[in-house]
C-alpha positions in Angstrom: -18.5 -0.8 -14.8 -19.5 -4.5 -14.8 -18.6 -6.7 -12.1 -15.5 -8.3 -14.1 -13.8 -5.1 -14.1 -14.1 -4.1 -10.9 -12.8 -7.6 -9.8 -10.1 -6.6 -12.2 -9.6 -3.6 -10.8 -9.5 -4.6 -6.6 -7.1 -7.8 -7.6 -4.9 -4.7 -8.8 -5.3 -2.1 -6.1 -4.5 -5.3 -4.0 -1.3 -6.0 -5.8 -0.4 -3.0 -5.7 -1.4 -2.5 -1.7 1.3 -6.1 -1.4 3.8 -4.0 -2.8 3.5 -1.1 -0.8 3.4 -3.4 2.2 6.7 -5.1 0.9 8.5 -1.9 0.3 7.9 -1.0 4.2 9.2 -4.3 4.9 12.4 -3.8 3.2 13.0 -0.7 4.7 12.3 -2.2 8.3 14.8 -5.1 7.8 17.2 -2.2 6.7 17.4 -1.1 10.0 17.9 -4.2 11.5 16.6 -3.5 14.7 18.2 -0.5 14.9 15.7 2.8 14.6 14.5 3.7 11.8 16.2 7.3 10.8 14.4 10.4 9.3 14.6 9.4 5.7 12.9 6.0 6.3 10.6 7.5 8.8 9.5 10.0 5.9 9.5 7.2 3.3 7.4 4.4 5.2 5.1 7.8 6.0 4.4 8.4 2.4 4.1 4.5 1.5 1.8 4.2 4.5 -0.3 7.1 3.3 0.0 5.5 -0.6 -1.8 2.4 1.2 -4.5 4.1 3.0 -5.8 6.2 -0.5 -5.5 1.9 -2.2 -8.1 1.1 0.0 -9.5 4.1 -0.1 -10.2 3.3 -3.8 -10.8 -0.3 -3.2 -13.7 0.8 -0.6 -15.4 3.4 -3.4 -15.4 0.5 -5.8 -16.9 -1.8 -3.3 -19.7 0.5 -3.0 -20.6 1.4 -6.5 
């Protein structure tokens, strides 16, 4: 893989960490300071893990 595509590549794993990090968002301003309940505990849980395995991949690209 040349350097243009894994630029490609990281730009998308970015986008696609800034969406991740948006859908958290949303479901924190649900709760409007109130506390989060089981469902969006579970749900931000499994986004949160979604953006650890992004930058997972971004990191394995980085070092190839």
């Amino acid at each position: 893989m040349n350097n243009e595509e894994k630029a490609r590549l990281y730009h998308s794993l970015l986008l696609r960490h800034d969406k991740l990090d948006g859908q958290i968002s949303d479901i924190k301003s649900e709760a409007a300071g109130v506390e989060l309940n089981e469902e969006q505990k579970k749900k931000i849980q499994l986004l949160e893990s979604q953006k650890q395995e992004l930058v997972k991949q971004a990191m394995s690209l980085m070092n190839s």
